[in-house]
PDB file of N, CA, C and O in Angstrom:
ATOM      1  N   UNK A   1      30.203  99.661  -8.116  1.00  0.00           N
ATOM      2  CA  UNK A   1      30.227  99.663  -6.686  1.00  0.00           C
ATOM      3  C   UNK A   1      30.719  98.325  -6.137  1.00  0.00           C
ATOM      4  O   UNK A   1      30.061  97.290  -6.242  1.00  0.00           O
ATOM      5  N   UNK A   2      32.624  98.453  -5.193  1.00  0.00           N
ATOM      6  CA  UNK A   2      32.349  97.097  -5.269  1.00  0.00           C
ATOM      7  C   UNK A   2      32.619  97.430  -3.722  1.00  0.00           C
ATOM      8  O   UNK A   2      33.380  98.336  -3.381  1.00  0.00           O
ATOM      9  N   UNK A   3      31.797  96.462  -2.653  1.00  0.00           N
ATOM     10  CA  UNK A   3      32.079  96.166  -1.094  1.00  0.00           C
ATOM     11  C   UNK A   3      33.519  95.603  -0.921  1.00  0.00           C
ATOM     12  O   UNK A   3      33.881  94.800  -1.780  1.00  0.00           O
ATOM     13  N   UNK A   4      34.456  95.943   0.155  1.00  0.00           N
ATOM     14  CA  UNK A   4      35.215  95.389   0.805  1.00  0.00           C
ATOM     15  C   UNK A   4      34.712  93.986   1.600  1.00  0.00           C
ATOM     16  O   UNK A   4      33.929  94.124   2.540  1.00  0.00           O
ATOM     17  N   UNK A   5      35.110  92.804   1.265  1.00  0.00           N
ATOM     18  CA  UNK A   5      34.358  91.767   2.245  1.00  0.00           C
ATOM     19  C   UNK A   5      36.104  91.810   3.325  1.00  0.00           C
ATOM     20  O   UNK A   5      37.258  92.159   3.077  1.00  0.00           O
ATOM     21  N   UNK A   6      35.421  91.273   4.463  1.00  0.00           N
ATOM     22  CA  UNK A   6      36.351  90.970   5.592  1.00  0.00           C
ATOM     23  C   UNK A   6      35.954  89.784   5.335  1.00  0.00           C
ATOM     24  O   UNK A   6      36.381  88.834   5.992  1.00  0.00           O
ATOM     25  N   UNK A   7      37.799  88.248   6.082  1.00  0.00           N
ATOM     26  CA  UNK A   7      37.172  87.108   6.300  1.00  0.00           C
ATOM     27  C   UNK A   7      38.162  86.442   5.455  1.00  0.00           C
ATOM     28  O   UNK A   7      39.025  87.005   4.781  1.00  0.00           O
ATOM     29  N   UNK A   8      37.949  85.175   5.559  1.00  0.00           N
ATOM     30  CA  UNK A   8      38.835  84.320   4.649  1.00  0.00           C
ATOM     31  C   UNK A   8      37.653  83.597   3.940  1.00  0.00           C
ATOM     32  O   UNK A   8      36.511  83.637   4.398  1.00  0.00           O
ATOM     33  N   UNK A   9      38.080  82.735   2.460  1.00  0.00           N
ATOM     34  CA  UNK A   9      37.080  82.135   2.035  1.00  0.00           C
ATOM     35  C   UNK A   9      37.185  80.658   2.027  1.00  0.00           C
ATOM     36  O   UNK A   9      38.345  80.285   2.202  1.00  0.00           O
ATOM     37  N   UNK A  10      36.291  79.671   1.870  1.00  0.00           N
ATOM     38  CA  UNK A  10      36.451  78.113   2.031  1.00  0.00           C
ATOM     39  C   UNK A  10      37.810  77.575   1.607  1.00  0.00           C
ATOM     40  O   UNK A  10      38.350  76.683   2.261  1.00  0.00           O
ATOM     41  N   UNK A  11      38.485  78.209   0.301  1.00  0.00           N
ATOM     42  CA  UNK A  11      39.107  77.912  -0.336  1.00  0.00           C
ATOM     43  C   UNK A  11      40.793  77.805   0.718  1.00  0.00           C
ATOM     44  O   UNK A  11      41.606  76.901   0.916  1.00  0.00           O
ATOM     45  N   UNK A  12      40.664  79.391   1.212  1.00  0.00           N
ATOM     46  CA  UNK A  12      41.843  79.794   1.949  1.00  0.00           C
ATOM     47  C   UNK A  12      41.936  79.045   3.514  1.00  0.00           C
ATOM     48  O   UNK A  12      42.983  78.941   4.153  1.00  0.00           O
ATOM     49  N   UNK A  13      40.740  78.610   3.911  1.00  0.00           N
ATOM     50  CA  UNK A  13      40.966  77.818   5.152  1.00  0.00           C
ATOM     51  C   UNK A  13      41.180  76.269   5.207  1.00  0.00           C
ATOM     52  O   UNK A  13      41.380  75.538   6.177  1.00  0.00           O
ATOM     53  N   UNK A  14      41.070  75.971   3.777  1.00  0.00           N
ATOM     54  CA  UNK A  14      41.119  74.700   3.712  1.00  0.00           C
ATOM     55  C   UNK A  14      42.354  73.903   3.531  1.00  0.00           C
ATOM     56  O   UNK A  14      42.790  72.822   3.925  1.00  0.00           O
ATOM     57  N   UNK A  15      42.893  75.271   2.470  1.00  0.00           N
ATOM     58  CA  UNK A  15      44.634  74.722   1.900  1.00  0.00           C
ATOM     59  C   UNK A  15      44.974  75.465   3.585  1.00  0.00           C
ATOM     60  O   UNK A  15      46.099  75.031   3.835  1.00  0.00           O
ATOM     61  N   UNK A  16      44.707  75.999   4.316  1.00  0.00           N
ATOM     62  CA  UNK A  16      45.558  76.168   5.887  1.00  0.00           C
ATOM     63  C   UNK A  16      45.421  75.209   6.617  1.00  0.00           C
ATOM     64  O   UNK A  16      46.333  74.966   7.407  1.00  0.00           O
ATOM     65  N   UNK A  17      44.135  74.284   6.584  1.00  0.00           N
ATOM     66  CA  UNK A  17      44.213  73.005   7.569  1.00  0.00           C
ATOM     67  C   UNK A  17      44.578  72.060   6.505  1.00  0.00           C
ATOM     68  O   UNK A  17      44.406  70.943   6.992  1.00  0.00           O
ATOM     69  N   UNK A  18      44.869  71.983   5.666  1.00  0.00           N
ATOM     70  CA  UNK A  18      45.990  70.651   4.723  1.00  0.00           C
ATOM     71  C   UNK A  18      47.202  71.008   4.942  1.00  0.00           C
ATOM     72  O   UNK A  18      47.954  70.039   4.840  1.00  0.00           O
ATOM     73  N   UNK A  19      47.833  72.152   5.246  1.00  0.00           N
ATOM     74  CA  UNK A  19      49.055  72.410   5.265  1.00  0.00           C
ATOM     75  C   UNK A  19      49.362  72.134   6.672  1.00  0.00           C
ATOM     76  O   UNK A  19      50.466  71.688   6.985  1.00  0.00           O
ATOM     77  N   UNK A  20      48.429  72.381   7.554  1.00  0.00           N
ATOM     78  CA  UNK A  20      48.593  72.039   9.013  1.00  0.00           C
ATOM     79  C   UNK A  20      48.772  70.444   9.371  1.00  0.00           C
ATOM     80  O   UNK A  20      49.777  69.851   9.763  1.00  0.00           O
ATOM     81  N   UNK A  21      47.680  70.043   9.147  1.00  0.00           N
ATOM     82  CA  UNK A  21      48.099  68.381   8.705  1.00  0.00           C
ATOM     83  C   UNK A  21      48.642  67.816   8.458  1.00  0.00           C
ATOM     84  O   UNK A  21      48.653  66.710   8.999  1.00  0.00           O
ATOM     85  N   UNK A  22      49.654  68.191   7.284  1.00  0.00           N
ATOM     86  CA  UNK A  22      50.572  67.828   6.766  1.00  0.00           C
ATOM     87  C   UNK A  22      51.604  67.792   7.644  1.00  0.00           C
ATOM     88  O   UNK A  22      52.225  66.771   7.940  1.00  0.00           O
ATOM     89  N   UNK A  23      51.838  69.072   8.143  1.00  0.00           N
ATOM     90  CA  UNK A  23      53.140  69.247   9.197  1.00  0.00           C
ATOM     91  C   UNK A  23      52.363  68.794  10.553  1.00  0.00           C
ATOM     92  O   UNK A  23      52.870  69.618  11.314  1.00  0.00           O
ATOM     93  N   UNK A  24      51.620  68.163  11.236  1.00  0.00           N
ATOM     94  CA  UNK A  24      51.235  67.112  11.905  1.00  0.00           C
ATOM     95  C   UNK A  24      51.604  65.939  11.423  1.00  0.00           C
ATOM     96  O   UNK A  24      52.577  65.317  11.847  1.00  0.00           O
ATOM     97  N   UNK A  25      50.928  65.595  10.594  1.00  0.00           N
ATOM     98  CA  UNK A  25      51.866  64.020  10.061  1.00  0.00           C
ATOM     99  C   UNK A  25      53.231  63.628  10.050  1.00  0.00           C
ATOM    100  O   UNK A  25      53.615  62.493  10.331  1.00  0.00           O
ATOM    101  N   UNK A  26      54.286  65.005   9.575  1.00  0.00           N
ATOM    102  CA  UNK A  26      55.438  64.582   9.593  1.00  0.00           C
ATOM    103  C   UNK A  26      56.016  65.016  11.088  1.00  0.00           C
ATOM    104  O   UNK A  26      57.118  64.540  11.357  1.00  0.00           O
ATOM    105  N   UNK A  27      55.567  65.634  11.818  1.00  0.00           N
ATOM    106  CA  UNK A  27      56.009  66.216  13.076  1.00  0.00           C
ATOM    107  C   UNK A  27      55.502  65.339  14.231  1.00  0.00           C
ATOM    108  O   UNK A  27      56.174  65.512  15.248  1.00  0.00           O
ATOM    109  N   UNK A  28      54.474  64.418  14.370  1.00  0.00           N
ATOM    110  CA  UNK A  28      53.869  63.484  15.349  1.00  0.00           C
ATOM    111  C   UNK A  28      55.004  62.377  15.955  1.00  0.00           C
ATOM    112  O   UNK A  28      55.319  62.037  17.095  1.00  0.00           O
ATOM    113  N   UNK A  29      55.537  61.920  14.334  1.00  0.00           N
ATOM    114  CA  UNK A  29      56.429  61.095  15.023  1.00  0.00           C
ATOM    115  C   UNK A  29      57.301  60.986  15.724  1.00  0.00           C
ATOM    116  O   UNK A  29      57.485  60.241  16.687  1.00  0.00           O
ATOM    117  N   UNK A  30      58.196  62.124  15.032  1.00  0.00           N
ATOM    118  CA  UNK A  30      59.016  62.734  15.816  1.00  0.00           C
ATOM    119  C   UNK A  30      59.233  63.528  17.274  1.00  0.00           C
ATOM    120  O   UNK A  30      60.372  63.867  17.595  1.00  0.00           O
ATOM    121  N   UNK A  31      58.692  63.660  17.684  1.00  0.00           N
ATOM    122  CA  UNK A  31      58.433  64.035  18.868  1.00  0.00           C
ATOM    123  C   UNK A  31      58.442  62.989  19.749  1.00  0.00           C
ATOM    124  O   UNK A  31      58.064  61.867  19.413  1.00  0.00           O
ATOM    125  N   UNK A  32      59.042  63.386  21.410  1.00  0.00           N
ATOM    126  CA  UNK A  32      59.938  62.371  22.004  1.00  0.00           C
ATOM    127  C   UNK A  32      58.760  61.473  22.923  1.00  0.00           C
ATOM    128  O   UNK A  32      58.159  62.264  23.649  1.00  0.00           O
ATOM    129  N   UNK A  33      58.486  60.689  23.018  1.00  0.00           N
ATOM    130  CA  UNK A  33      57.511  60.035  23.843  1.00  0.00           C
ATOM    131  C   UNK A  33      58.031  59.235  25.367  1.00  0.00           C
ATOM    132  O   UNK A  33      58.809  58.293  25.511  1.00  0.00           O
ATOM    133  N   UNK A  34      57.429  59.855  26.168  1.00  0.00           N
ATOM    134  CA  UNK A  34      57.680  59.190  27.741  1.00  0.00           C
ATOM    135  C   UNK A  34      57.517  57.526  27.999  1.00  0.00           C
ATOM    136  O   UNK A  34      56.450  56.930  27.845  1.00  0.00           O
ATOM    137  N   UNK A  35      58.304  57.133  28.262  1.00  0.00           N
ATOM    138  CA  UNK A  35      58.372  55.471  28.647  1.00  0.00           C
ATOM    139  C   UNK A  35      57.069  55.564  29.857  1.00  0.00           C
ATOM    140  O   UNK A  35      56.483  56.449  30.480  1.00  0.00           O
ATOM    141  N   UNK A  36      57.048  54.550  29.779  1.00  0.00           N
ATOM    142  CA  UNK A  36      55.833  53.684  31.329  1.00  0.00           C
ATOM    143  C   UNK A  36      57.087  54.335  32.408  1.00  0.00           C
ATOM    144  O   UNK A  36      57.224  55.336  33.111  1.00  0.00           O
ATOM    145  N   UNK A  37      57.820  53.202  32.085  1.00  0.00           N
ATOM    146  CA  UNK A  37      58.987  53.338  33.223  1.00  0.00           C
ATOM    147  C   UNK A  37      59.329  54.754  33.884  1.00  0.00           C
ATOM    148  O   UNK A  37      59.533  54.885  35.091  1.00  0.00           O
ATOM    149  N   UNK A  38      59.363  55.675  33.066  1.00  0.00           N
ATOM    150  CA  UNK A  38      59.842  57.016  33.347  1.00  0.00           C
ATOM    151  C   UNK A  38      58.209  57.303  34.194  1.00  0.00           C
ATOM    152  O   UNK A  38      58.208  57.358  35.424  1.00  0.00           O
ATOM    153  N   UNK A  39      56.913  57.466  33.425  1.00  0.00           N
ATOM    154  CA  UNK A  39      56.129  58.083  34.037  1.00  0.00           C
ATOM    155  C   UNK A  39      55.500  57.167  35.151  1.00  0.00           C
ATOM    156  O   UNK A  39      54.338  57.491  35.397  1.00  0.00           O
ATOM    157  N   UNK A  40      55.851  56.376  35.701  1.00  0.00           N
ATOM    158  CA  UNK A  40      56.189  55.238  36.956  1.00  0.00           C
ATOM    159  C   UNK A  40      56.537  56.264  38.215  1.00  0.00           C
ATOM    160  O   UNK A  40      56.031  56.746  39.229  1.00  0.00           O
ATOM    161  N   UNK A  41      57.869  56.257  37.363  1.00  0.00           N
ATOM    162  CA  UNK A  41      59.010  57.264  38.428  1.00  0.00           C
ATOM    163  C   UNK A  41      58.359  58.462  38.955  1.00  0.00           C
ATOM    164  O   UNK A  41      58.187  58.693  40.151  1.00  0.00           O
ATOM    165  N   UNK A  42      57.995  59.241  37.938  1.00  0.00           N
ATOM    166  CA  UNK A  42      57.515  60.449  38.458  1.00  0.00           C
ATOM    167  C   UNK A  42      56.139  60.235  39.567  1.00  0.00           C
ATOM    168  O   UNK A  42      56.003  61.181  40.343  1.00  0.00           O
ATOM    169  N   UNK A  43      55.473  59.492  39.663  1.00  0.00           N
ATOM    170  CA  UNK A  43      54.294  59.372  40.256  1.00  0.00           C
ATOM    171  C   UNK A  43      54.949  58.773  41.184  1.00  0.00           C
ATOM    172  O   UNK A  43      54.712  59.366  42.236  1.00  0.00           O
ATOM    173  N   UNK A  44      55.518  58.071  41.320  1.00  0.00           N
ATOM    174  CA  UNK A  44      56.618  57.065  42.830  1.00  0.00           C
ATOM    175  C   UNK A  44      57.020  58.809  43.582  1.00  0.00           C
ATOM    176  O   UNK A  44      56.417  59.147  44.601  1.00  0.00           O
ATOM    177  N   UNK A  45      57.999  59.700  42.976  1.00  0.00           N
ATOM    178  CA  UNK A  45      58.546  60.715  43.690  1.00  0.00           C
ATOM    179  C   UNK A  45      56.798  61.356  44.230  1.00  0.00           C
ATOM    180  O   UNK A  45      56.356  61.321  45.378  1.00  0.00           O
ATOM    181  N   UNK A  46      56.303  61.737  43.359  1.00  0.00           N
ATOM    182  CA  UNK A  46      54.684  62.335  43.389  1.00  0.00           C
ATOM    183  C   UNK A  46      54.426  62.360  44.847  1.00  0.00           C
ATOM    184  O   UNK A  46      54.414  63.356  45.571  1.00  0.00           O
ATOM    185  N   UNK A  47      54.120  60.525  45.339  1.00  0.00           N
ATOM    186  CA  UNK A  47      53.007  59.993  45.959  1.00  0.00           C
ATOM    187  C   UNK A  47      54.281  59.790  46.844  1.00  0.00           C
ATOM    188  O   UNK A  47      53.871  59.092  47.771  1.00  0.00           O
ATOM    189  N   UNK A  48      55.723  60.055  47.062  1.00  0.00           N
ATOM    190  CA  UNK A  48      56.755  59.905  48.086  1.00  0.00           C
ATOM    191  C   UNK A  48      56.620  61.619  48.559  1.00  0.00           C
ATOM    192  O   UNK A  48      56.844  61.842  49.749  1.00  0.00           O
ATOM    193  N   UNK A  49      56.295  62.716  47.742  1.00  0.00           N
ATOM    194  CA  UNK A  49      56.432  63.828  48.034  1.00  0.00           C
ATOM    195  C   UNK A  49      55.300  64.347  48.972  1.00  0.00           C
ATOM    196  O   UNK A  49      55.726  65.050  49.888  1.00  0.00           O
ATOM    197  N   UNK A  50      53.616  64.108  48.936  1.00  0.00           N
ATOM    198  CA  UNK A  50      52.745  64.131  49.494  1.00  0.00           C
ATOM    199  C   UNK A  50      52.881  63.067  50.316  1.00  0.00           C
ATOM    200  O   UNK A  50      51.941  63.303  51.077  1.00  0.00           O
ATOM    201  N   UNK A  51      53.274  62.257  50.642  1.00  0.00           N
ATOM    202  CA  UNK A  51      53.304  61.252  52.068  1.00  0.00           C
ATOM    203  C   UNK A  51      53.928  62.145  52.787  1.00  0.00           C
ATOM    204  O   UNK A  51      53.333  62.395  53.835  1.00  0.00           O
ATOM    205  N   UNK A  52      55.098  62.840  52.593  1.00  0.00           N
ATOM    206  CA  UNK A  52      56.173  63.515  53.184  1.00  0.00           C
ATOM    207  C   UNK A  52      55.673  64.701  54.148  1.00  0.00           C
ATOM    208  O   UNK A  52      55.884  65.022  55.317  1.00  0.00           O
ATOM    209  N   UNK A  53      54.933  65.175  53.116  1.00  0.00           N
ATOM    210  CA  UNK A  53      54.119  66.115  53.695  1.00  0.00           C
ATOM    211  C   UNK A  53      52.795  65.637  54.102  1.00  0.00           C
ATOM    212  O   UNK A  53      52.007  66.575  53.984  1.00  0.00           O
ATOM    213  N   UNK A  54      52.554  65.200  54.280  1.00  0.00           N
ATOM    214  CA  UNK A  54      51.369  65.031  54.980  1.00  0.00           C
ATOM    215  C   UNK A  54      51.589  64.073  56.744  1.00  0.00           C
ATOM    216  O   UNK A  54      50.886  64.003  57.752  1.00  0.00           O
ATOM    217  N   UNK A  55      52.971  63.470  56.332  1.00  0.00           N
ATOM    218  CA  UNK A  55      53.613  63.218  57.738  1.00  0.00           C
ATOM    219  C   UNK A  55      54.422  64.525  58.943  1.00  0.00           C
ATOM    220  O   UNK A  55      54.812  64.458  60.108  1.00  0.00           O
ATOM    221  N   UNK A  56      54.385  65.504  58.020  1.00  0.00           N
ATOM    222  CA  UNK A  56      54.903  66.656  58.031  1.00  0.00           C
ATOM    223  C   UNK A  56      53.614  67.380  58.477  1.00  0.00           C
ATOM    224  O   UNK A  56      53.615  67.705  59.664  1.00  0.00           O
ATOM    225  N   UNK A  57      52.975  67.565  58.061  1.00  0.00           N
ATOM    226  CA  UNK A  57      51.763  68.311  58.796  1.00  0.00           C
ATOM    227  C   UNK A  57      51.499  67.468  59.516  1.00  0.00           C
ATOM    228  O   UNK A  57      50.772  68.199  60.188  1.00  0.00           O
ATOM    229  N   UNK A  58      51.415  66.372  60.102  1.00  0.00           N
ATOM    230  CA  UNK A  58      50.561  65.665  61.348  1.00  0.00           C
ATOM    231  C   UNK A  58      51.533  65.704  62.294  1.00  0.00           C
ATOM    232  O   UNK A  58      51.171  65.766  63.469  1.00  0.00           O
ATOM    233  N   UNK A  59      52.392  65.688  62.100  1.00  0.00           N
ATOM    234  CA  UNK A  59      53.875  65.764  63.335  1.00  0.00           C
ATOM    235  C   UNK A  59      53.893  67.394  63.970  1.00  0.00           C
ATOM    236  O   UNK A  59      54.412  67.708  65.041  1.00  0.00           O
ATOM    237  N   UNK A  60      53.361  68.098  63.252  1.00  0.00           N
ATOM    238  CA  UNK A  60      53.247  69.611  63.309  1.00  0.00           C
ATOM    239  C   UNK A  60      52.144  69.910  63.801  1.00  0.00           C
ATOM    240  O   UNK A  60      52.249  70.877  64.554  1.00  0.00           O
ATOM    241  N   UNK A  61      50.876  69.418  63.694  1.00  0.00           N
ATOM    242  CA  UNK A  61      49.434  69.461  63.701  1.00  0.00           C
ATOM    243  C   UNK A  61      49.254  71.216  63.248  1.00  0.00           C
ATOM    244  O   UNK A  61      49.105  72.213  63.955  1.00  0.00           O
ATOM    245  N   UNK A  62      49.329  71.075  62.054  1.00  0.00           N
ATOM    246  CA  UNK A  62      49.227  72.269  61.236  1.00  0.00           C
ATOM    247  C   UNK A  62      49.287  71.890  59.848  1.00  0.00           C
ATOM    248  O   UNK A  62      50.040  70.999  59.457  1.00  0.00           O
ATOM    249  N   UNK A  63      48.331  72.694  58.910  1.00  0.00           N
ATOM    250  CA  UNK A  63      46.987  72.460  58.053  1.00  0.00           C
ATOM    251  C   UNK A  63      48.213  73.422  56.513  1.00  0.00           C
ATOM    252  O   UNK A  63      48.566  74.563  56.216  1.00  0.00           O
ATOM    253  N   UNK A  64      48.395  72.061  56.033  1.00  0.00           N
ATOM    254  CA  UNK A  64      49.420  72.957  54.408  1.00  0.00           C
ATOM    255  C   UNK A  64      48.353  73.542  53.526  1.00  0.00           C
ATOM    256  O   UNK A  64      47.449  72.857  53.046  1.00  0.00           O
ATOM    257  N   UNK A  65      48.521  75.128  53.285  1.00  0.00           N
ATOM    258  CA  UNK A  65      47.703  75.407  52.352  1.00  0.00           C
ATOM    259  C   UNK A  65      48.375  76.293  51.621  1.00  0.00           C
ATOM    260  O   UNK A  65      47.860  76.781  50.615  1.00  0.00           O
TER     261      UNK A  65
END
């Protein structure tokens, strides 16, 4: 009499997070990383885009939702 087990065993989840890891380690570096400078910029347009509007609703006296 033998049971069907469902499931993976220690063995099979372990070589899946070493293999995952692995291709983390070599894949981390590579991947493109944002300058200061760049993410500067975006928060300058950000905080130029909500001034805009919010001079925009008070000139209007009407509520952006």
């Amino acid at each position: 009499m033998s049971r069907s087990r469902s499931g993976f065993t220690l063995i099979e989840l372990a070589v899946v997070l070493f293999i995952l890891s692995v291709l983390v380690v070599i894949l981390l570096p590579r991947l493109p990383r944002t300058s200061d400078s760049r993410n500067r910029e975006a928060l300058r347009r950000l905080a130029a885009s909500v001034q805009a509007l919010y001079e925009e609703a008070t000139f209007k006296k009407k509520a952006w939702r």
